[in-house]
C-alpha positions in Angstrom: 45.8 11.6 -89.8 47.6 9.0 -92.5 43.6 8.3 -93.5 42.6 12.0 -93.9 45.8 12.7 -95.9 45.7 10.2 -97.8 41.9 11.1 -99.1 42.7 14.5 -99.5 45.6 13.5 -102.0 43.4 11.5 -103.9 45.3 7.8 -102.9 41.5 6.4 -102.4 38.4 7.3 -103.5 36.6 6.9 -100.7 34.9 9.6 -98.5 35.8 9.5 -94.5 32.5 9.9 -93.0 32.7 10.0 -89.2 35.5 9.7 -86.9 34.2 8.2 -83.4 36.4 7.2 -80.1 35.4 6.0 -76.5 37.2 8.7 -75.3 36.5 12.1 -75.6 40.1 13.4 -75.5 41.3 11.5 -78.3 43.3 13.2 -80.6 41.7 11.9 -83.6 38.5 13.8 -83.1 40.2 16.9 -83.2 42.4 16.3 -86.5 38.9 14.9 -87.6 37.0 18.1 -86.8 39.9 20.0 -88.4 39.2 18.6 -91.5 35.4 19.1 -91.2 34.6 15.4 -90.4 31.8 14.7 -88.2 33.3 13.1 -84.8 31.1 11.2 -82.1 32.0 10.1 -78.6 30.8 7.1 -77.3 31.9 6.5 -73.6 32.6 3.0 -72.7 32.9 4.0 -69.1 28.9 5.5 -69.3 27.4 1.9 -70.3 26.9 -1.2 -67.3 28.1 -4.1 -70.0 30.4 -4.3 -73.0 27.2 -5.4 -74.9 25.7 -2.4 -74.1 28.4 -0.1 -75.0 28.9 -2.0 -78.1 25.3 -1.6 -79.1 25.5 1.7 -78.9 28.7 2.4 -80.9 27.2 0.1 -83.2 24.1 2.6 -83.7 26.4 5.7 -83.9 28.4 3.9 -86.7 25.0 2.6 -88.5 24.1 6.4 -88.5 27.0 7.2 -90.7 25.8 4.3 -93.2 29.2 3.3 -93.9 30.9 0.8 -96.3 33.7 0.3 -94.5 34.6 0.8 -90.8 38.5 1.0 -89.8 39.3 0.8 -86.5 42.7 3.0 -85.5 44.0 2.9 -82.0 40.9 1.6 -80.2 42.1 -0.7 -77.6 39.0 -2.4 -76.6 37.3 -6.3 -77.3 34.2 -6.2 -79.4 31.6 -8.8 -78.9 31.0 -11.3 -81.6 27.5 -9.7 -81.7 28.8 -6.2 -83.0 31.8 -8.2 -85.1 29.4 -10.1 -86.7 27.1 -7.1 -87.2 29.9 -5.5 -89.5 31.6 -8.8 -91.1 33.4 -7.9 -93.9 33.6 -4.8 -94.1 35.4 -3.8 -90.1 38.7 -3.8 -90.4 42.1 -3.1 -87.9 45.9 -2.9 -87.8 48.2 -4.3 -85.8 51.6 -4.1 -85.4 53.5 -7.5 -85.6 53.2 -9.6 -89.2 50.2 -11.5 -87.7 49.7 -14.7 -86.8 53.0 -13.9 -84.9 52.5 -11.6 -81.6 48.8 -11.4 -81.5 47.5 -8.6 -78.7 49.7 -6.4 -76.7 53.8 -5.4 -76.0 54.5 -6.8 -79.9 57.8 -5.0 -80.6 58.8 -6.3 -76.8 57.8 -9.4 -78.0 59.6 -9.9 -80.9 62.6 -7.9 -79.8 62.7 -10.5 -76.8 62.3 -13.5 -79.7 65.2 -12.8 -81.9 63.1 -12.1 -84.8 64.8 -10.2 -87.4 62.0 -8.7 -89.1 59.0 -7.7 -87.5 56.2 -5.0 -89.0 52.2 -4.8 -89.3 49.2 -6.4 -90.5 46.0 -4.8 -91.4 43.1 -7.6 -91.5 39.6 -8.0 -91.3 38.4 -8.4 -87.7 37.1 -12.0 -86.4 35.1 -12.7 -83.0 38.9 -14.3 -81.7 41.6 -11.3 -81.3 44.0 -10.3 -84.1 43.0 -13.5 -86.2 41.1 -12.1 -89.1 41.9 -12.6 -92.6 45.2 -10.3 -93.5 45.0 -8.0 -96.4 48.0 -6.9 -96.2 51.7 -6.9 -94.6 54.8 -4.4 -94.0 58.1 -5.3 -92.7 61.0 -3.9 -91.5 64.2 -5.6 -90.4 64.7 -5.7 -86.0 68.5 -4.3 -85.7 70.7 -5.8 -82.9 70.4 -3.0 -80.7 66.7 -2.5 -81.2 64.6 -0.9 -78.4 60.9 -1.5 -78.2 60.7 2.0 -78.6 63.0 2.3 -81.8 60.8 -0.6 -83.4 57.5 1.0 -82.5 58.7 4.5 -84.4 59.4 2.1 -87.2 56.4 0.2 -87.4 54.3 3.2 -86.6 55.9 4.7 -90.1 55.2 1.3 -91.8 51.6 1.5 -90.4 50.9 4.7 -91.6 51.6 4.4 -95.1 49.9 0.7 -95.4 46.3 1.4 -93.8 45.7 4.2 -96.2 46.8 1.4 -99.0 44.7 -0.9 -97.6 42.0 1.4 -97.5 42.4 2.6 -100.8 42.6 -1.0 -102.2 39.2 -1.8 -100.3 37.3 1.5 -101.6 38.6 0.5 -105.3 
Protein backbone atom coordinates (compact mmCIF):
# COMPACT_ATOMS: atom_id res chain seq x y z
CA UNK A 1 0.00 0.00 0.00
CA UNK A 2 3.20 2.42 0.97
CA UNK A 3 4.27 1.57 -2.95
CA UNK A 4 0.87 2.42 -4.53
CA UNK A 5 0.58 5.58 -2.51
CA UNK A 6 3.56 6.61 -2.94
CA UNK A 7 3.16 6.48 -7.12
CA UNK A 8 -0.03 7.94 -6.93
CA UNK A 9 1.52 11.08 -5.12
CA UNK A 10 3.99 11.35 -7.62
CA UNK A 11 7.22 10.45 -5.00
CA UNK A 12 8.61 8.08 -8.11
CA UNK A 13 8.14 8.00 -11.47
CA UNK A 14 7.79 4.71 -11.98
CA UNK A 15 4.61 2.67 -13.05
CA UNK A 16 3.64 -0.42 -10.63
CA UNK A 17 2.84 -3.06 -13.10
CA UNK A 18 1.71 -6.32 -11.49
CA UNK A 19 1.33 -7.24 -8.03
CA UNK A 20 1.83 -11.23 -7.64
CA UNK A 21 1.91 -13.45 -4.27
CA UNK A 22 2.08 -17.36 -3.55
CA UNK A 23 -0.88 -17.02 -1.83
CA UNK A 24 -4.05 -16.18 -3.07
CA UNK A 25 -5.45 -14.53 0.05
CA UNK A 26 -2.92 -12.00 0.34
CA UNK A 27 -3.98 -8.84 1.04
CA UNK A 28 -1.86 -7.10 -1.34
CA UNK A 29 -3.75 -8.42 -4.33
CA UNK A 30 -6.75 -6.89 -3.24
CA UNK A 31 -5.27 -3.28 -2.46
CA UNK A 32 -3.61 -4.00 -5.84
CA UNK A 33 -6.82 -4.75 -7.77
CA UNK A 34 -8.26 -1.69 -5.96
CA UNK A 35 -6.07 0.49 -7.60
CA UNK A 36 -6.50 -1.22 -11.00
CA UNK A 37 -3.16 -3.18 -10.99
CA UNK A 38 -2.96 -6.42 -12.59
CA UNK A 39 -2.43 -9.16 -9.73
CA UNK A 40 -1.28 -12.90 -10.40
CA UNK A 41 -1.20 -15.86 -8.09
CA UNK A 42 1.38 -18.22 -8.31
CA UNK A 43 0.93 -21.16 -5.75
CA UNK A 44 3.96 -22.54 -4.31
CA UNK A 45 2.04 -25.33 -2.78
CA UNK A 46 0.84 -26.43 -6.69
CA UNK A 47 4.53 -27.01 -7.97
CA UNK A 48 6.77 -30.60 -6.82
CA UNK A 49 10.21 -28.37 -6.38
CA UNK A 50 11.20 -24.94 -5.44
CA UNK A 51 12.85 -24.78 -8.97
CA UNK A 52 9.74 -25.42 -10.41
CA UNK A 53 7.76 -22.98 -8.55
CA UNK A 54 10.43 -20.47 -9.03
CA UNK A 55 10.36 -20.98 -12.78
CA UNK A 56 7.15 -20.25 -13.03
CA UNK A 57 6.89 -17.04 -10.98
CA UNK A 58 9.79 -16.14 -12.87
CA UNK A 59 7.60 -16.36 -16.27
CA UNK A 60 4.67 -14.58 -14.64
CA UNK A 61 7.10 -11.70 -13.62
CA UNK A 62 8.91 -11.79 -17.23
CA UNK A 63 5.31 -11.25 -18.62
CA UNK A 64 5.06 -7.94 -16.86
CA UNK A 65 8.49 -6.88 -18.59
CA UNK A 66 9.63 -5.15 -15.61
CA UNK A 67 12.60 -2.97 -14.67
CA UNK A 68 12.49 -3.52 -11.33
CA UNK A 69 10.99 -6.25 -9.12
CA UNK A 70 10.38 -5.46 -5.21
CA UNK A 71 9.68 -8.12 -3.22
CA UNK A 72 7.23 -7.15 -0.02
CA UNK A 73 6.34 -9.73 2.54
CA UNK A 74 7.20 -12.92 0.59
CA UNK A 75 8.67 -15.24 2.99
CA UNK A 76 10.13 -17.76 0.75
CA UNK A 77 14.13 -18.77 -0.50
CA UNK A 78 14.64 -18.15 -4.14
CA UNK A 79 17.04 -20.28 -6.01
CA UNK A 80 20.27 -18.74 -7.26
CA UNK A 81 18.77 -19.71 -10.69
CA UNK A 82 15.73 -17.14 -10.46
CA UNK A 83 18.16 -14.61 -8.33
CA UNK A 84 20.54 -14.58 -10.87
CA UNK A 85 17.78 -14.42 -13.56
CA UNK A 86 16.79 -10.82 -12.09
CA UNK A 87 20.38 -9.54 -10.67
CA UNK A 88 20.22 -6.14 -10.25
CA UNK A 89 17.27 -5.08 -10.56
CA UNK A 90 15.17 -7.66 -7.53
CA UNK A 91 15.16 -6.08 -4.59
CA UNK A 92 13.73 -6.70 -0.67
CA UNK A 93 13.47 -5.16 2.83
CA UNK A 94 14.21 -6.41 5.86
CA UNK A 95 13.78 -5.32 9.15
CA UNK A 96 17.03 -5.11 11.18
CA UNK A 97 20.08 -2.60 9.90
CA UNK A 98 21.56 -5.55 7.96
CA UNK A 99 24.43 -7.29 8.31
CA UNK A 100 23.07 -7.49 11.90
CA UNK A 101 19.92 -10.03 12.45
CA UNK A 102 19.77 -11.60 9.05
CA UNK A 103 16.42 -13.92 8.55
CA UNK A 104 13.63 -14.29 11.03
CA UNK A 105 12.46 -12.97 14.88
CA UNK A 106 14.81 -9.54 14.27
CA UNK A 107 13.16 -7.22 16.73
CA UNK A 108 13.34 -10.40 19.32
CA UNK A 109 16.71 -10.52 18.37
CA UNK A 110 17.88 -7.35 18.92
CA UNK A 111 15.64 -6.68 21.81
CA UNK A 112 17.30 -9.83 23.46
CA UNK A 113 20.98 -8.16 22.37
CA UNK A 114 20.78 -4.88 24.10
CA UNK A 115 21.04 -3.03 20.89
CA UNK A 116 19.86 0.40 21.18
CA UNK A 117 18.89 1.12 17.78
CA UNK A 118 17.64 -1.28 15.52
CA UNK A 119 15.44 -0.42 12.09
CA UNK A 120 15.46 -1.73 8.25
CA UNK A 121 17.42 -2.26 5.30
CA UNK A 122 16.27 -2.39 1.81
CA UNK A 123 19.02 -4.19 -0.49
CA UNK A 124 19.44 -5.91 -3.53
CA UNK A 125 18.88 -9.65 -3.24
CA UNK A 126 21.99 -12.20 -3.42
CA UNK A 127 21.84 -16.17 -3.89
CA UNK A 128 22.88 -16.11 0.34
CA UNK A 129 19.87 -14.71 2.54
CA UNK A 130 19.63 -10.99 3.53
CA UNK A 131 23.29 -10.37 2.22
CA UNK A 132 22.78 -8.26 -0.82
CA UNK A 133 24.17 -4.89 -1.32
CA UNK A 134 22.10 -2.25 1.03
CA UNK A 135 20.65 0.79 -0.56
CA UNK A 136 19.52 2.07 2.07
CA UNK A 137 18.97 2.24 6.03
CA UNK A 138 16.31 3.52 8.75
CA UNK A 139 16.77 3.50 12.37
CA UNK A 140 14.97 3.99 15.26
CA UNK A 141 16.20 3.88 18.93
CA UNK A 142 15.07 0.23 21.08
CA UNK A 143 13.59 1.76 24.45
CA UNK A 144 14.23 -0.11 27.72
CA UNK A 145 10.97 -1.47 27.97
CA UNK A 146 10.65 -2.47 24.30
CA UNK A 147 8.41 -5.37 23.22
CA UNK A 148 9.07 -7.19 20.00
CA UNK A 149 5.81 -6.15 19.27
CA UNK A 150 6.30 -2.33 20.02
CA UNK A 151 9.57 -2.49 17.85
CA UNK A 152 7.85 -4.23 14.99
CA UNK A 153 5.05 -1.26 14.87
CA UNK A 154 8.12 1.00 14.71
CA UNK A 155 10.07 -0.56 12.11
CA UNK A 156 7.02 -1.41 10.10
CA UNK A 157 6.47 2.72 10.03
CA UNK A 158 10.19 3.15 9.17
CA UNK A 159 9.78 0.43 6.48
CA UNK A 160 7.04 1.99 4.87
CA UNK A 161 8.21 5.32 4.26
CA UNK A 162 11.89 4.01 3.02
CA UNK A 163 10.85 1.25 0.32
CA UNK A 164 8.87 3.81 -1.55
CA UNK A 165 12.33 6.00 -1.26
CA UNK A 166 14.23 3.41 -2.33
CA UNK A 167 12.06 2.72 -5.07
CA UNK A 168 11.75 6.18 -6.15
CA UNK A 169 15.58 6.59 -5.99
CA UNK A 170 15.92 3.32 -8.28
CA UNK A 171 13.14 4.49 -10.89
CA UNK A 172 15.17 8.08 -11.08
Amino acid sequence: QALIEARESGRFSGSIVGVISNKASAFGLERAQHHGIATRVVEHTHFASREAFDEALQQTIDAFEPGLVILAGFMRILSNEFVGHFQGRLINIHPSLLPKFKGLNTHARAIEAGETQHGCSVHYVTPELDSGAVIAQAKTDIATNESPESLSEKVQALEHQLYPYCVGLLCS
